[in-house]
C-alpha positions as CSV (number, residue, x, y, z in Angstrom):
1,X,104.7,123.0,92.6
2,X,101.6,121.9,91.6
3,X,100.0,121.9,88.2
4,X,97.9,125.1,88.6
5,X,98.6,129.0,88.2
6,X,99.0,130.4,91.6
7,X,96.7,133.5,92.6
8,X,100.3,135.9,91.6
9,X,99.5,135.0,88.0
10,X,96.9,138.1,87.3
11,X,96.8,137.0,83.6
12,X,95.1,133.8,85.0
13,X,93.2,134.7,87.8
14,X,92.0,138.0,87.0
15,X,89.8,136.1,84.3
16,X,88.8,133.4,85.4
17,X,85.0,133.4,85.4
18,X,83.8,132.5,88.6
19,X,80.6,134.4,88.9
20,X,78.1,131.9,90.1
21,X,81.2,130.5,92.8
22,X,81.5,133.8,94.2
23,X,77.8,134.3,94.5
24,X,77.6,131.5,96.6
25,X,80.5,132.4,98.7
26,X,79.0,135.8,99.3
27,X,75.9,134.3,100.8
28,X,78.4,132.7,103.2
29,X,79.9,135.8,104.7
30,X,78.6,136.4,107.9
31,X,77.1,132.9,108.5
32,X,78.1,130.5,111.1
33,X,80.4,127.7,109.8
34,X,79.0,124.6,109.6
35,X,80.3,122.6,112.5
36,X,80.7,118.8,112.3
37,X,79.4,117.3,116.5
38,X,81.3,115.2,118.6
39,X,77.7,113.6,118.8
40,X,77.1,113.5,115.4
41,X,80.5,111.3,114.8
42,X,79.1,109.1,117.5
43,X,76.0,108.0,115.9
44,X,77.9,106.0,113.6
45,X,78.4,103.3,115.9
46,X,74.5,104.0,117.7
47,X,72.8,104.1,114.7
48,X,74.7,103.9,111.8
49,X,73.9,107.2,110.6
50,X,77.0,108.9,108.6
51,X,75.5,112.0,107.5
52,X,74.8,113.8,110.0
53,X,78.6,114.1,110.3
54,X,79.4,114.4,107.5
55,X,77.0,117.1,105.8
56,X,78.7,119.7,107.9
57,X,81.8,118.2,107.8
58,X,81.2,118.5,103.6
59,X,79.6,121.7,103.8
60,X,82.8,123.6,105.4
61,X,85.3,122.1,103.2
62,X,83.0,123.3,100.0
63,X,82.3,127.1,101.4
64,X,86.9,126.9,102.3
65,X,86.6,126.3,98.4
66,X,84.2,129.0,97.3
67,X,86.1,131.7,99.2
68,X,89.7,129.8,97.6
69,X,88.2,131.0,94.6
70,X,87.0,134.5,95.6
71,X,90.1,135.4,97.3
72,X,92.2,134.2,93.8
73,X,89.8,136.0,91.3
74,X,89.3,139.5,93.5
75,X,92.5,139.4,96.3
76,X,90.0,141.4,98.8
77,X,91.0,140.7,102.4
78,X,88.0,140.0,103.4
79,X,88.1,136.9,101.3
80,X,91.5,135.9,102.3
81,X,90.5,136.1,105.6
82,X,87.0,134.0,105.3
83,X,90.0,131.5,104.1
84,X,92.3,131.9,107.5
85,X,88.8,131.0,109.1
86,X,88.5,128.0,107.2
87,X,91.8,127.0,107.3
88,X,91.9,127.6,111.1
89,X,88.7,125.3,111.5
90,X,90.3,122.6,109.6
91,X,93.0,122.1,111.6
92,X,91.1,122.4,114.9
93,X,88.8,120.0,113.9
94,X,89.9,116.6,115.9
95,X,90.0,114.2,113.1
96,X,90.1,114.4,109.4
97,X,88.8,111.1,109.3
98,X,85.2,109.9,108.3
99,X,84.0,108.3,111.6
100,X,82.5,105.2,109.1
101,X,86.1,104.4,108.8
102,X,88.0,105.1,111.7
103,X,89.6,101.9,113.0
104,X,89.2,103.8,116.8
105,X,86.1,101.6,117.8
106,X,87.5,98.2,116.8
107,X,90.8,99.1,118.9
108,X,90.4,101.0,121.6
109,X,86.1,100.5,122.1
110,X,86.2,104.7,121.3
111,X,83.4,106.5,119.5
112,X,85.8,109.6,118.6
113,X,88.7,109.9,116.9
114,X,91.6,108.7,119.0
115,X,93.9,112.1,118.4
116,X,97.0,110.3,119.1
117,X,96.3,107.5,116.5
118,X,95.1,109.5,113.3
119,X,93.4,107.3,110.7
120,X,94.3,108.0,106.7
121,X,91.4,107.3,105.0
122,X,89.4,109.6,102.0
123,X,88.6,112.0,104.8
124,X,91.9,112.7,105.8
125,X,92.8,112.6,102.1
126,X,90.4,115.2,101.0
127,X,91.3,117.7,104.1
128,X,95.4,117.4,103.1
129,X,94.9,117.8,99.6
130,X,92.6,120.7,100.0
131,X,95.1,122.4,102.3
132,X,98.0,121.9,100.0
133,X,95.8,123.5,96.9
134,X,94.9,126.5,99.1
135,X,98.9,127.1,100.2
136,X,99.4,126.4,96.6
137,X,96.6,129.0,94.7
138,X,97.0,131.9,98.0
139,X,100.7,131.6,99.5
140,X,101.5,135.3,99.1
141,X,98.6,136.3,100.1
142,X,98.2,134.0,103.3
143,X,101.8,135.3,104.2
144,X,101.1,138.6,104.2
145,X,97.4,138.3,106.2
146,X,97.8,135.7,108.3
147,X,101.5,135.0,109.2
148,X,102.1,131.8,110.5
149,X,98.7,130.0,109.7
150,X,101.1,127.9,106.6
151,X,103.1,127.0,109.6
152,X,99.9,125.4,111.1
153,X,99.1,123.8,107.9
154,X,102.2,121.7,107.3
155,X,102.2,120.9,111.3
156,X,99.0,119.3,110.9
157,X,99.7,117.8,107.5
158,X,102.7,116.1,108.8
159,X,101.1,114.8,112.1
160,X,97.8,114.0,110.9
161,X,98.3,112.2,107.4
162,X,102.7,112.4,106.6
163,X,103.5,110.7,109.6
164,X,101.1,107.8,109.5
165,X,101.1,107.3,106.0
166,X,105.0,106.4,106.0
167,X,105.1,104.8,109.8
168,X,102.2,102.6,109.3
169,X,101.7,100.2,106.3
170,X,98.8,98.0,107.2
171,X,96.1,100.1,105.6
172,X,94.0,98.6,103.9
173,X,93.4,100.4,100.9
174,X,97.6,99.7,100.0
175,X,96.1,96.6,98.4
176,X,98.8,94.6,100.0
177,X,96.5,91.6,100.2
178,X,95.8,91.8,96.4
179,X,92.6,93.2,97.3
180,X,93.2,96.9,95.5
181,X,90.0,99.3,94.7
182,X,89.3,102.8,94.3
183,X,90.6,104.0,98.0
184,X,94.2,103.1,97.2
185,X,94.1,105.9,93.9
186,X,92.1,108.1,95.8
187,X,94.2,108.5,99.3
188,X,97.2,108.1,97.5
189,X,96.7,110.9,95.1
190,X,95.5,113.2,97.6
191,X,98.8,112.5,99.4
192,X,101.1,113.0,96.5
193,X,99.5,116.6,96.2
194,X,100.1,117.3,99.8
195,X,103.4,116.4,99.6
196,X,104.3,118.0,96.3
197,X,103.0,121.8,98.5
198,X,103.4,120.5,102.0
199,X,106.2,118.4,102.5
200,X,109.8,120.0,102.9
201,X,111.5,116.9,101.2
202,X,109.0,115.3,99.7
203,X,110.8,112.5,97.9
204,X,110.5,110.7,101.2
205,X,107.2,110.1,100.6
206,X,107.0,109.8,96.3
207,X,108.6,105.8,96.4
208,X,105.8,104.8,98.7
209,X,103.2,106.7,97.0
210,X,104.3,105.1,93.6
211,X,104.8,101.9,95.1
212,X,101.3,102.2,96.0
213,X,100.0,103.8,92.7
214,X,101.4,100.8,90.9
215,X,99.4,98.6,92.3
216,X,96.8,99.9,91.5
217,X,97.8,100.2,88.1
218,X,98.7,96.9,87.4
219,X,95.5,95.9,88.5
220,X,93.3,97.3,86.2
221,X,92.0,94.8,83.6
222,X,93.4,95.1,79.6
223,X,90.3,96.5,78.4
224,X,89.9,99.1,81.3
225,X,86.9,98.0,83.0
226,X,85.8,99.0,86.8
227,X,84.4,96.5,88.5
228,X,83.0,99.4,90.9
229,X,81.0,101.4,88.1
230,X,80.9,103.8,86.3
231,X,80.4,106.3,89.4
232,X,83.7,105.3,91.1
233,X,85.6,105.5,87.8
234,X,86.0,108.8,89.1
235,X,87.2,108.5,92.3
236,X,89.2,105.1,91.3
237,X,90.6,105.2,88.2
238,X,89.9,108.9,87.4
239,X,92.4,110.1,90.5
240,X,94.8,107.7,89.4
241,X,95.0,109.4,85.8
242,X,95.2,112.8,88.0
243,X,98.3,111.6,90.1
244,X,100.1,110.5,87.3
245,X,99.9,113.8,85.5
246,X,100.8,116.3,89.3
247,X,103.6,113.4,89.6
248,X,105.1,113.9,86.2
249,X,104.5,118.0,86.5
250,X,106.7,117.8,90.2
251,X,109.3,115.4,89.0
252,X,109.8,114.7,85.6
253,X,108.6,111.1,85.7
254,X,107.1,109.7,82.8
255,X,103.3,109.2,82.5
256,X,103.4,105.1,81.8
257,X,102.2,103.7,78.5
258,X,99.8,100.6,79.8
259,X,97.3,99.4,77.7
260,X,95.0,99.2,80.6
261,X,95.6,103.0,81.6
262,X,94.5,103.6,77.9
263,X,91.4,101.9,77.8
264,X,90.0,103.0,81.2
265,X,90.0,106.5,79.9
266,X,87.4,105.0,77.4
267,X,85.1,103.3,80.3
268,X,83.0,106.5,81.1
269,X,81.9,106.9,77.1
270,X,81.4,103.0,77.1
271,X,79.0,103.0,80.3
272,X,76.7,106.1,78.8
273,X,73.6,105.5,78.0
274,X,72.1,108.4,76.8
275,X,71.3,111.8,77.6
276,X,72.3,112.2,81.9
277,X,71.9,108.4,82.1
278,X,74.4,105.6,82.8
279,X,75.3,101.9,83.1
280,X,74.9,102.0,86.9
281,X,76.3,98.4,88.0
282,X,77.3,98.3,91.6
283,X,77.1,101.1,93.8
284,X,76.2,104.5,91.6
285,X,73.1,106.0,90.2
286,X,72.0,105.3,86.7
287,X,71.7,109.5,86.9
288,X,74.9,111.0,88.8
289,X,74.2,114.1,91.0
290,X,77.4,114.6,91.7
291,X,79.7,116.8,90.2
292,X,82.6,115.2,87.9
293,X,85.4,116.4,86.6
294,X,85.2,116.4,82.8
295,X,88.2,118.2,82.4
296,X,90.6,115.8,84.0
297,X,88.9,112.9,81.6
298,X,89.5,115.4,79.2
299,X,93.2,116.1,79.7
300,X,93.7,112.1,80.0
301,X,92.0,112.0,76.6
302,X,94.2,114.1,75.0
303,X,97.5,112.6,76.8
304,X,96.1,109.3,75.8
305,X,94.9,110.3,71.6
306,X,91.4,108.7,72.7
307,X,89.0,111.2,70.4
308,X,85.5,109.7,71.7
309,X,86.6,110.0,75.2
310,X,87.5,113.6,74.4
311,X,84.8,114.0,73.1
312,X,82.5,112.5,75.7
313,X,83.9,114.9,77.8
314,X,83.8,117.8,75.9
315,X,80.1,117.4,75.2
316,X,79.9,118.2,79.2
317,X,81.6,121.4,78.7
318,X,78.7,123.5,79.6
319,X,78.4,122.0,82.9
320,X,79.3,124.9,85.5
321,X,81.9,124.4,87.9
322,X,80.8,123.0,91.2
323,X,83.0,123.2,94.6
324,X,81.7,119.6,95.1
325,X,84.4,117.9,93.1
326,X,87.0,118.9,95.2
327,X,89.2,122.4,95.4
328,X,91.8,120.7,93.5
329,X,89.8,119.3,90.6
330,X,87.9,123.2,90.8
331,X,91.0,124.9,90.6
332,X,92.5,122.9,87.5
333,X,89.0,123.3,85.8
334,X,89.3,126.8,85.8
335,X,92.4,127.3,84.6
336,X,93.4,124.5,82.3
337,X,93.2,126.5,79.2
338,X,92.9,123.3,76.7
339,X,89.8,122.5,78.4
340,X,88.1,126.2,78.3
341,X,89.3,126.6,74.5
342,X,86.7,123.3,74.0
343,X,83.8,123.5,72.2
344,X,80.6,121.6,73.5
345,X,80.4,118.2,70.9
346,X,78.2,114.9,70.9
347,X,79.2,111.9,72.9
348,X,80.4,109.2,70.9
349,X,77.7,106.5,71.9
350,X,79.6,103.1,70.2
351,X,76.8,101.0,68.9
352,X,78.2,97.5,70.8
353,X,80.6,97.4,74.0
354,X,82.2,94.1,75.2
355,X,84.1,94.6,78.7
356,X,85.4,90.8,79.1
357,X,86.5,91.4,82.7
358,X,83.3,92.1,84.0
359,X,81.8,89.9,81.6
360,X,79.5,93.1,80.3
361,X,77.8,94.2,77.4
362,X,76.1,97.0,76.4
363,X,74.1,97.6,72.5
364,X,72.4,99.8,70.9
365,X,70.8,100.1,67.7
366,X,72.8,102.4,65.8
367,X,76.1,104.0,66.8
368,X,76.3,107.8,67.8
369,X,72.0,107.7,69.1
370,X,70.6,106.8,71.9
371,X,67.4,106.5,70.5
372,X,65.3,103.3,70.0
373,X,66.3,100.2,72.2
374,X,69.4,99.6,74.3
375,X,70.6,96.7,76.5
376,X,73.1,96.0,79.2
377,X,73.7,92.5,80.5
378,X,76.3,91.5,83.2
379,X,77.9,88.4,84.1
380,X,80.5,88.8,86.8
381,X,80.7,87.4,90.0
382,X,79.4,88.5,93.5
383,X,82.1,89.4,94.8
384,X,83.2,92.2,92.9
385,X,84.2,95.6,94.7
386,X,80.8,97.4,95.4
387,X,79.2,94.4,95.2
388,X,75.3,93.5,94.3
389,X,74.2,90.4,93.9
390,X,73.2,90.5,90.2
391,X,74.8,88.3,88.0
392,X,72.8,87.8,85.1
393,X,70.9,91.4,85.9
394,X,70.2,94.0,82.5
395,X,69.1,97.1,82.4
396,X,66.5,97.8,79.2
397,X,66.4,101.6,77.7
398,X,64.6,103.6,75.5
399,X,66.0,106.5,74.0
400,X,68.8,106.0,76.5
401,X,66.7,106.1,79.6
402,X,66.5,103.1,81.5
403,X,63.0,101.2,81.5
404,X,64.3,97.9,83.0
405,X,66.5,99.4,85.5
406,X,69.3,98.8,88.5
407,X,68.2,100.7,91.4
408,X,71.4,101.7,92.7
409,X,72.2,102.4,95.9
410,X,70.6,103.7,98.7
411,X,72.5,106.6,100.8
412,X,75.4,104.9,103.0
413,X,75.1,103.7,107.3
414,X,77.3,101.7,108.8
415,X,75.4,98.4,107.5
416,X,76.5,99.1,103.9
417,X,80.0,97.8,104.1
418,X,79.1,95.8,106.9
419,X,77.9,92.2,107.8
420,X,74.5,93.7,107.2
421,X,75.5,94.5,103.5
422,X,72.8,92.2,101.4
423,X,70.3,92.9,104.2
424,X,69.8,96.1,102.4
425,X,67.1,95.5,99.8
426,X,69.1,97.3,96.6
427,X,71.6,94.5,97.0
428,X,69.6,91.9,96.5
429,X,69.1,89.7,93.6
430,X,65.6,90.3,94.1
431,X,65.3,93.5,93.5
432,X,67.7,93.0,90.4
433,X,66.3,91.8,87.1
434,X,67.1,88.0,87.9
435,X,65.6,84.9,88.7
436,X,64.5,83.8,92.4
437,X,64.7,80.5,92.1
438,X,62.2,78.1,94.2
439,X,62.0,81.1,96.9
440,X,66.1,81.1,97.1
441,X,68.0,84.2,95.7
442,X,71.3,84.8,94.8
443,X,74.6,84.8,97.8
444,X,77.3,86.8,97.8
445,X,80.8,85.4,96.9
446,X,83.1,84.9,94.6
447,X,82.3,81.4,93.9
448,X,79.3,82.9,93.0
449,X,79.4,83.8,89.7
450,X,78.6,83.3,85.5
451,X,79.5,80.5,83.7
452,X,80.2,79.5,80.3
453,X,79.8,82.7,78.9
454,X,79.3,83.8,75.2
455,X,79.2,87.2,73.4
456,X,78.2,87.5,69.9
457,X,78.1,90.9,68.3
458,X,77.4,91.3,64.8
459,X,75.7,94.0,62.6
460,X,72.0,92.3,63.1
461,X,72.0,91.5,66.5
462,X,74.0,91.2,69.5
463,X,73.7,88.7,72.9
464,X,75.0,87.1,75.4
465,X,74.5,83.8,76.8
466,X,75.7,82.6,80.5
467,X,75.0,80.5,83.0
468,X,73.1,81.7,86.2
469,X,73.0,78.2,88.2
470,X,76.4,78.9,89.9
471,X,75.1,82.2,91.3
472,X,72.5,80.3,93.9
473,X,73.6,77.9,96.7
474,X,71.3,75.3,95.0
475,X,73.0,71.9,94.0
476,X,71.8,70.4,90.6
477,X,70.8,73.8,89.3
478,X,71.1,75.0,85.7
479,X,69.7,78.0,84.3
480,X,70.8,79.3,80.8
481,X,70.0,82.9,80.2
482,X,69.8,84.5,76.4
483,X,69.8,88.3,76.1
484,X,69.7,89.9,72.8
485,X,69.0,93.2,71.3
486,X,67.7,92.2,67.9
487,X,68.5,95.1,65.0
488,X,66.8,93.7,62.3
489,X,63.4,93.4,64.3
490,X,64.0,96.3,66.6
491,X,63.5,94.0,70.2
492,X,64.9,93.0,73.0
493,X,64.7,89.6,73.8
494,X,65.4,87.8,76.9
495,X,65.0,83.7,77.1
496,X,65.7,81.5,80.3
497,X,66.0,77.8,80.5
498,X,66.8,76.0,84.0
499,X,66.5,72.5,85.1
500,X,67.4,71.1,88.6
501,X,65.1,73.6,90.7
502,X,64.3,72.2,94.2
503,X,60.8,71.5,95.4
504,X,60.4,73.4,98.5
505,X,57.0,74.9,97.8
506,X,57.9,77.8,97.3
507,X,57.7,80.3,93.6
508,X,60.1,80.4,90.7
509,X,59.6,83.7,89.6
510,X,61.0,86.3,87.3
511,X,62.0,89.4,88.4
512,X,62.0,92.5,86.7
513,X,62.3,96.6,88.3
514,X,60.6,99.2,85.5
515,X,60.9,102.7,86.4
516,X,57.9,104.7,84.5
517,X,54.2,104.6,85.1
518,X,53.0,101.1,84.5
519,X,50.0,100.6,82.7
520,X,48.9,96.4,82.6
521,X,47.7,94.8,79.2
522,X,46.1,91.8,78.4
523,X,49.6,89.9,76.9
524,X,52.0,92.4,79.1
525,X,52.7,95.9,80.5
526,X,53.2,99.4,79.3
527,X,55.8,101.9,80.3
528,X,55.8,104.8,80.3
529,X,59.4,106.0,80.9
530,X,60.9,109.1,82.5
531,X,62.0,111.7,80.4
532,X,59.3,111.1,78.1
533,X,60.9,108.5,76.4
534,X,59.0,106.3,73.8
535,X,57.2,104.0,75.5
536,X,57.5,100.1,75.8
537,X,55.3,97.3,76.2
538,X,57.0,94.3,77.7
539,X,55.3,90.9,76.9
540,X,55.7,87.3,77.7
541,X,54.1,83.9,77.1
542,X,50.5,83.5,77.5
543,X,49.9,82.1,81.3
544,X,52.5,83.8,83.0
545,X,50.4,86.1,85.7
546,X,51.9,88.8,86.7
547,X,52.4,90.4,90.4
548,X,53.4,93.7,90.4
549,X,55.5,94.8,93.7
550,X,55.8,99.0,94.2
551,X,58.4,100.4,96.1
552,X,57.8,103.6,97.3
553,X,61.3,105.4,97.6
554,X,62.3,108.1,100.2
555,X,65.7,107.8,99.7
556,X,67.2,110.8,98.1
557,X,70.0,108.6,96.8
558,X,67.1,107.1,94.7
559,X,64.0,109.3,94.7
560,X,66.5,111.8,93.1
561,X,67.0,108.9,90.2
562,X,63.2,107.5,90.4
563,X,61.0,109.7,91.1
564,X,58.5,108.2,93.9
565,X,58.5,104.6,93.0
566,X,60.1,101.8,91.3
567,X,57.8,98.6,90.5
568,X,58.8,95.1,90.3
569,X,57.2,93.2,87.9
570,X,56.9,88.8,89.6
571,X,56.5,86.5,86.6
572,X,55.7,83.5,88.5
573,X,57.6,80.5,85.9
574,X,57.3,77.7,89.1
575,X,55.3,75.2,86.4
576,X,57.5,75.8,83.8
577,X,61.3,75.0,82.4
578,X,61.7,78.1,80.0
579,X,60.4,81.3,79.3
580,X,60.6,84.5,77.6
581,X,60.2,88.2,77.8
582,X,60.5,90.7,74.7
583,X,60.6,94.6,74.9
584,X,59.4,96.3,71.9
585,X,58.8,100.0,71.4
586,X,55.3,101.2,71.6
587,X,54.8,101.9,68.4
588,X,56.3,98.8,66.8
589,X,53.6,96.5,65.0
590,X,52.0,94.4,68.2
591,X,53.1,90.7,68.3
592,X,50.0,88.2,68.0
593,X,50.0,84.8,69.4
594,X,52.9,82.9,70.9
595,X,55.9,81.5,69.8
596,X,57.3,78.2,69.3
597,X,58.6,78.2,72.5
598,X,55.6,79.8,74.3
599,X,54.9,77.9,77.0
């Protein structure tokens, strides 16, 4: 069984509070379903454009979870049978399988889902898994309504994701090419759940899901870092935590002590910010909209002794359930008992964060605030999993809101995990706060990467030091990059030094993104942040002339984040072999004159 009181256990579900779920699942009753086009699938291969299938395609697995809920809390028939008709739909529905990843087009020159040939990707993932939690949570009650319609369900769960799973092991998210991210936790965790409710002898399937957990295990980094981000933390390491805890509840195996497991349970505290705002390296927003699943940090926090993670979690206990995460994750988060006892607490915010593997650092001024000055610097390669070409990018904050920011990622097409990938201007080192260097930015690849890199953390300052030259398909190149967050003064302080740069006419500038409203000065800029942070002025030597770049932004994916704009800030350094830029709070005494180094 899975880990989860089924709908029979009144002393659960009769108190569960599910008010504003049911609210929203009474606004459905009587609606058409949303229903995901044959033409809308197409589009992905005419234009790219993934959402319009999958917004429906979303939208009918989330109401199928809102009336999973009803139908648990009340046991009306009505609800029970708004979940037959979501259940039915599901299994009607011709593929499971996000169009964006179906290998159909590459192999057979199709546009649709090749029935015969289903594809097991997060898609297909996310239908089984949802299935098994609704046989799980309403088995009575289906029985007795809708005879037959669990029949259907393991009929389709066995052709559509058993079958293929065990036949076929050239996916590529097994990581059988050493190449293991977030995919390989995710589909394999959905498929241990399905299996655990689905499968009628389901240790056919637990060696190869293990097998395949492993290896994703054993490649997580000793201090627990994901080279994806903080956002698919969740959806990497997150599920992996998740299928570790529904495999020991079905069989009795023991959740493994690895260092790394313990550690990543520590990266979402270690990426925060501030307030709603994260580290966003790679592809996530610096200000998640999505739901996540605090509880199952939570539980993995407590399984694992880590206090601050608990309590990173915890201080997100006020955070309403959302049908977004997943019926799964909604289920467990209304009845894991630990987690409701919790009272709402303060993140940790650890004043200095070294994650070697990714070669990042974050600081702060004081541990346990946000407020004042904070820094993030990467090193990296770029060629890590989610990839922008940034090595070398920070992100600057005030108060815990990023001033000096990474854009993020725009909403996915077909170009984003294509050949077309760095065509996309958010994946550009240009549009990261790093050099372009004599009109030449950064390329992706692993051989593209930081060198020579040194951390130093102590209770006055802390920096780090790498080498950018690498990063550029420039021979002869050296650049030398110095980032600091300076206690004792209460600055930031970034300091470049290059040699080598090629004379092709064209600008060596600095590049920096602000988010804010951007007021110019004589010796720098002001921002003004969101959030009505403190502001910042942001100077550099005398002779430097600015260009200021604005991005207008109508992008949900970033407008959400942004607001209507971001700026980049051009400090054109082409007559120059060093330079400087320093970040000070508003209200910090103004700096006069330039520095030894000022020129």
């Amino acid at each position: 069984m899975l880990p989860s009181p089924t709908a029979d256990d009144r002393a659960v579900w009769s108190h569960v509070d599910a008010a504003d779920l049911i609210t929203r699942a009474n606004a459905d009753l009587g609606m058409p379903w949303p229903q995901p086009l044959a033409s809308q699938a197409a589009r992905v291969h005419r234009d790219g454009d993934r959402v319009a299938w999958e917004e429906p395609t979303f939208a009918r697995q989330h109401r199928l979870s809102r009336a999973v809920v009803a139908a648990a809390v009340t046991l009306e028939n009505r609800w029970i049978d708004e979940v037959v008709d979501g259940v039915q739909l599901l299994c009607e529905q011709s593929s499971w399988c996000w169009p964006a990843h179906d290998d159909t087009f590459e192999k057979h020159g199709s546009v649709l889902a090749t029935v015969t040939e289903p594809f097991v990707d997060l898609g297909a993932g996310e239908v089984v898994s949802q299935l098994a939690w609704v046989d799980h949570v309403l088995g009575t009650q289906l029985d007795a309504r809708a005879p037959g319609i669990r029949s259907r369900i393991r009929h389709e769960a066995q052709s559509r994701v058993f079958r293929p799973f065990a036949e076929r092991r050239d996916w590529h998210w097994l990581g059988l090419d050493g190449d293991v991210h977030n995919w390989n936790p995710w589909v394999h965790s959905a498929i241990l759940a399905a299996a655990v409710q689905l499968h009628d002898e389901p240790d056919q399937l637990f060696d190869l899901i293990v097998e395949g957990l492993d290896r994703y295990l054993v490649s997580l980094p000793a201090d627990g870092a994901i080279d994806e981000g903080y956002s698919y933390w969740w959806n990497g390491a997150c599920r992996a935590l998740e299928a570790l805890d529904v495999l020991e509840h079905a069989t009795g195996r023991s959740f493994p002590d690895l260092i790394a497991l313990r550690e990543t349970v520590a990266f979402p505290h270690r990426c925060h910010l501030g307030r709603d705002w994260y580290a966003n390296l790679a592809d996530g927003q610096a200000r998640p909209r999505e739901h996540h699943p605090w509880h199952a940090l939570h539980r993995a926090a407590r399984r694992t002794g880590d206090a601050d993670a608990a309590a990173h979690a915890a201080a997100h206990r006020a955070v309403a359930p959302s049908e977004s995460a997943g019926l799964g994750r909604l289920i467990r988060e209304l009845t894991d008992a630990e987690w409701l006892a919790t009272g709402s607490v303060r993140s940790p915010l650890p004043r200095d964060v070294w994650l070697p593997s990714t070669q990042v650092l974050l600081a702060r001024q004081r541990a346990g605030s946000a407020d004042g000055l904070g820094l993030v610097i990467k090193g990296g390669h770029n060629a890590e999993h989610h990839n922008h070409n940034d090595v070398g990018s920070f992100i600057v904050t005030s108060d815990g809101v990023p001033i000096i920011v990474d854009a993020g990622r725009p909403t996915y097409t077909k170009a984003t995990f294509g050949p077309d990938r760095y065509s996309i201007w958010t994946m550009q080192s240009s549009w990261h706060n790093t050099p372009t260097v004599a009109g030449i930015d950064q390329s992706p690849g692993r051989e593209f990467a930081a060198t020579d890199v040194d951390v130093s953390v102590t209770d006055a300052a802390s920096s780090l030091t790498l080498g950018l030259g690498d990063a550029y398909e420039i021979g002869g190149l050296t650049w030398r990059r110095t980032a600091e967050l300076d206690r004792a003064e209460g600055i930031i302080r970034v300091s470049d030094e290059w040699s080598g740069t090629p004379s092709s006419g064209e600008p060596t500038r600095l590049n920096l993104v602000v988010a804010g409203v951007v007021t110019p000065l004589v010796d720098g800029i002001r921002i003004a942040p969101l959030d009505r942070a403190t502001p910042v002025v942001i100077r550099w030597p005398t002779g430097i002339r600015p260009t200021l770049t604005v991005r207008p932004l109508d992008d949900p994916m970033l407008s959400e984040v942004w607001g209507e704009r971001l700026t980049r800030i051009e400090l054109d350094v082409s007559a120059r072999d060093r330079a400087w830029i320093r970040v000070e709070r508003d209200d910090a005494i103004p700096v006069t004159g330039d520095s030894e180094d000022d020129r």
